[in-house]
C-alpha positions in Angstrom: 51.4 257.8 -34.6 54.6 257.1 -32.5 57.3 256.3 -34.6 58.4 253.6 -33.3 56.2 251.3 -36.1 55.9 251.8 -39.2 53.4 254.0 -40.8 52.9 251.3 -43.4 50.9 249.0 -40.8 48.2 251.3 -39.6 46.8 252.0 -43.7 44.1 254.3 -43.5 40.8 253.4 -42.3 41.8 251.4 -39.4 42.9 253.9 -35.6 44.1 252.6 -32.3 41.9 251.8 -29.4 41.4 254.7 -27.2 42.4 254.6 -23.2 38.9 254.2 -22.0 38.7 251.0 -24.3 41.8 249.1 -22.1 38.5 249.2 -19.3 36.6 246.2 -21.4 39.4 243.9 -20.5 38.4 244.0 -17.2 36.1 241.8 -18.2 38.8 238.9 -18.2 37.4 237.9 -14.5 34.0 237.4 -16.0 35.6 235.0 -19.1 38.0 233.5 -16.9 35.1 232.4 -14.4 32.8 231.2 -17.0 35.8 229.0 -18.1 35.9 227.5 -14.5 32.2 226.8 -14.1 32.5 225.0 -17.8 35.5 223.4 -17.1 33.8 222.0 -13.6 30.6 221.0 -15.2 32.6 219.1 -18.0 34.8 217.3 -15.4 31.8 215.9 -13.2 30.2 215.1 -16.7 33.3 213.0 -17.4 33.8 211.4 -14.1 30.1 209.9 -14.1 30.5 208.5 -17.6 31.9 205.0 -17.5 35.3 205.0 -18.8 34.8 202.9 -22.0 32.7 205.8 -22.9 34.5 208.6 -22.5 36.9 209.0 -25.4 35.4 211.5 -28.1 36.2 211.1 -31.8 39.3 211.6 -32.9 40.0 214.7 -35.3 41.4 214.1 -38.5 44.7 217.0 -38.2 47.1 218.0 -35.1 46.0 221.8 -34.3 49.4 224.0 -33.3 48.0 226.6 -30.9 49.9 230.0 -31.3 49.9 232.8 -28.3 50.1 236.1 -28.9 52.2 239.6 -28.1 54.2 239.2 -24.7 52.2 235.6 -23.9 53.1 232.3 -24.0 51.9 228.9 -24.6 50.4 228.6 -21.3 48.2 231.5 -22.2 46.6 229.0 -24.4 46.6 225.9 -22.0 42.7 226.1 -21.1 41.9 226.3 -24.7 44.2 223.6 -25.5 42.6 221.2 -22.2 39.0 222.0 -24.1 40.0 220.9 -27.8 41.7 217.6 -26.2 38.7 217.0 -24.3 36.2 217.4 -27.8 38.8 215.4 -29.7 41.6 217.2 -31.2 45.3 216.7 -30.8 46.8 219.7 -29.5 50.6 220.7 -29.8 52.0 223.6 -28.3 54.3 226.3 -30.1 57.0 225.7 -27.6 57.0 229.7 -27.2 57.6 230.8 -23.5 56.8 234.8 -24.3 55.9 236.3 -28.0 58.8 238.9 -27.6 61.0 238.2 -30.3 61.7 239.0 -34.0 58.4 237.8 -36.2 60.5 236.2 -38.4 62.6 234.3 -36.3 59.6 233.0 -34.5 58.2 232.2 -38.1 60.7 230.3 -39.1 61.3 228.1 -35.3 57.2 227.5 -35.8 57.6 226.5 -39.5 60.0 223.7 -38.2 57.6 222.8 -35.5 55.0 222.4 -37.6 57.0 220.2 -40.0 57.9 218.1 -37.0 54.2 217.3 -36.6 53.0 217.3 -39.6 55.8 214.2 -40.0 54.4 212.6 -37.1 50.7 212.4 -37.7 51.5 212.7 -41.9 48.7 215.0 -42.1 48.5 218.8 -42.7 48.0 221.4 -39.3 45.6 223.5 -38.7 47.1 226.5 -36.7 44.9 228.6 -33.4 46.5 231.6 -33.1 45.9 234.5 -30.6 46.3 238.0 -31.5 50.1 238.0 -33.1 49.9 234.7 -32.9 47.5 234.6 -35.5 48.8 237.1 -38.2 52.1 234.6 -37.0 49.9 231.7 -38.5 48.8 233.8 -41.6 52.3 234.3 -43.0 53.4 230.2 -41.9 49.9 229.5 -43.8 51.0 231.1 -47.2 54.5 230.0 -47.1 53.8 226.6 -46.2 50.6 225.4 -47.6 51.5 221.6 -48.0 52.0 221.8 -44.2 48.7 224.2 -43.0 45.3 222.9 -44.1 43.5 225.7 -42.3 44.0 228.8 -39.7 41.7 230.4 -37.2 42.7 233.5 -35.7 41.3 235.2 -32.6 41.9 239.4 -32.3 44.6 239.5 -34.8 45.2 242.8 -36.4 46.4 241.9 -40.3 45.0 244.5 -42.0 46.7 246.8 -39.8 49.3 245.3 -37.4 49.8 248.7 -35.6 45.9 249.3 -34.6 46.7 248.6 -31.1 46.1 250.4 -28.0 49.3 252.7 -27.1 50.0 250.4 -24.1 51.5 247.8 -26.7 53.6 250.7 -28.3 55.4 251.4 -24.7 56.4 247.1 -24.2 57.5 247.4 -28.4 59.2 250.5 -27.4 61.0 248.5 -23.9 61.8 245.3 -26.2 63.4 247.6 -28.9 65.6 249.6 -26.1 66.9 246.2 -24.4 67.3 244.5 -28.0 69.9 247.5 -28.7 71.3 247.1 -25.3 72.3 243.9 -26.4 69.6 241.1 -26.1 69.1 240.2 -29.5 66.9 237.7 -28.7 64.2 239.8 -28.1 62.4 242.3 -30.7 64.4 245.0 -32.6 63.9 248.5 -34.1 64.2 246.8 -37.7 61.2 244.1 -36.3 59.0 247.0 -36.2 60.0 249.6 -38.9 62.3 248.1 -40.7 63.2 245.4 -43.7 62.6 242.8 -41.1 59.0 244.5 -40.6 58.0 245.2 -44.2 59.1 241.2 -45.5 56.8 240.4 -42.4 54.1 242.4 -43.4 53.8 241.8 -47.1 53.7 237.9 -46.0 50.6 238.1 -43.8 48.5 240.3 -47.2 49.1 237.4 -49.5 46.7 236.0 -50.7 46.2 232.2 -49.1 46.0 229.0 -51.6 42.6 227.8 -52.2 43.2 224.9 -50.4 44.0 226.5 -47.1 40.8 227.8 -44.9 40.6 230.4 -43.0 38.3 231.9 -39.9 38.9 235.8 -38.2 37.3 235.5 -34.9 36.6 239.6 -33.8 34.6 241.2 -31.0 33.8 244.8 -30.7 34.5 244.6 -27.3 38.4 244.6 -28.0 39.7 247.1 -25.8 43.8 246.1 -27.4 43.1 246.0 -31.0 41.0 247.5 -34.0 38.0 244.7 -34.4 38.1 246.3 -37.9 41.4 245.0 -38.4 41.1 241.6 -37.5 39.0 240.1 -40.5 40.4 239.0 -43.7 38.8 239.2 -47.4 39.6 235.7 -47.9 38.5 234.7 -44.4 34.9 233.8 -43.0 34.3 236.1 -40.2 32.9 235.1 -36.9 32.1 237.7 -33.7 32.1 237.1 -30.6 31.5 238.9 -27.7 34.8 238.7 -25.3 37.8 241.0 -24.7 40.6 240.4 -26.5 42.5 238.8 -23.5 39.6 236.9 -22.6 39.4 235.2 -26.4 41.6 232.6 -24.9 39.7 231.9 -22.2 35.8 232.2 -22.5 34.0 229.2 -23.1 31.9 230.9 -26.0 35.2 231.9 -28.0 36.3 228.7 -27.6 33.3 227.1 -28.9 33.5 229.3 -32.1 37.1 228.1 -32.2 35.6 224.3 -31.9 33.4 224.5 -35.0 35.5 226.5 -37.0 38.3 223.4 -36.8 35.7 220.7 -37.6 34.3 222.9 -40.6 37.9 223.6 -42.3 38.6 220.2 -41.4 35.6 218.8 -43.0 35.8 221.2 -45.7 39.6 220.0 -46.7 38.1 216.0 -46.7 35.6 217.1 -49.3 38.0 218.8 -51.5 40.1 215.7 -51.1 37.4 213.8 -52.3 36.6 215.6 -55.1 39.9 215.2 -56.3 40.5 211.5 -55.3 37.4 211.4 -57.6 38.1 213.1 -60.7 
């Protein structure tokens, strides 16, 4: 392994895609079209249905979508145009590229989700892509009065460092302009060091009862290990998409869909029970 992670984040058990695996992504186009045809159908659905009519029910909690490694938020803008259309209210992370310290971005998305948490007085239920969902992980265990539920989509966090070697080399870049002198972007000590390990130890805690939680995987993941991206504590869901694609295929957002209205359903009941006791 290079040694530019720690060893600690690839335990045994879990490798790193190999170079023939980066191929599978190519099938992006694919997921990427399937969107458009969806997205096309659903508009011509909604311009024929008379306006009174069009508005779908409202979900109960604000869902903060989360992009991953070296994306942004408008990696996650077709997602976020689906959700709004089935009814959720969708915020984004205000992150323009996922290039800096973990922490840092932790703690600017913990005050974000405060903000609208304030706004709708409700708990957040957090999307996150790839980093963005090991991101949510940690935010879920620190904050549970502000994060009812998480659904996470190719994130590695059993093993943060089962990625494909490609990743490494951009870690590698950001460390080498980081000691240059943009210390906005990720260090050495982000990836091997203190900074690293607090990160880490964060996302393996274990999550309050009253926070759900749903790993969406495919074995088609030409970035990451599949094995990697589902938690004991989580309910598993597979897909079939590559791991770029997640944010973009219809199917995976679909999954996405009903794993929202099942933790959000799932936190009403528990609310019940307890308004009932």
């Amino acid at each position: 392994m290079n040694n530019t992670l720690a060893p600690w984040l690839l335990p045994d058990g879990y490798g790193r895609p190999a170079l023939a695996a980066l191929l599978r992504e190519g099938s992006l186009v694919t997921e990427a079209g399937r969107f458009a045809v969806r997205r096309g159908a659903s508009i011509r659905v909604r311009r024929s249905t008379p306006y009174a009519a069009r508005a779908a029910a409202r979900a109960a909690e604000p869902v903060l979508l989360i992009p991953g490694f070296l994306a942004g938020d408008w990696t996650l803008k077709a997602m976020a145009a689906e959700l709004r259309g089935r009814g959720f209210r969708t915020y984004r992370s205000h992150i323009l590229a996922n290039i800096g310290c973990t922490m840092t971005s932790a703690l600017a998305l913990e005050a974000r989700i405060e903000q609208i948490a304030e706004r709708r007085d409700s708990r957040v239920q957090l999307v996150g892509h790839s980093l963005g969902g090991m991101i949510s992980r940690g935010l879920a265990v620190r904050r549970p009065d502000l994060v009812s539920g998480i659904v996470t989509m190719g994130s590695p966090m059993r093993a943060p460092a089962a990625h494909h070697a490609v990743l490494t080399r951009g870690v590698r870049v950001l460390n080498r302009l980081s000691d240059a002198g943009l210390t906005a972007l990720m260090s050495t000590d982000c990836v091997a060091g203190e900074c690293a390990h607090l990160s880490f130890s964060e996302s393996q805690e274990p999550l309050r009862p009253e926070v759900q939680m749903t790993n969406i995987y495919s074995r088609r993941d030409g970035i990451v290990d599949w094995r990697a991206c589902t938690d004991p504590q989580g309910e598993a869901v597979e897909v079939r998409a590559s791991h770029i694609g997640m944010a973009v295929d219809p199917r995976v957002i679909d999954e996405v869909t009903s794993a929202l209205l099942r933790q959000s359903d799932s936190v009403a009941a528990s609310l019940s029970v307890v308004e009932t006791a």
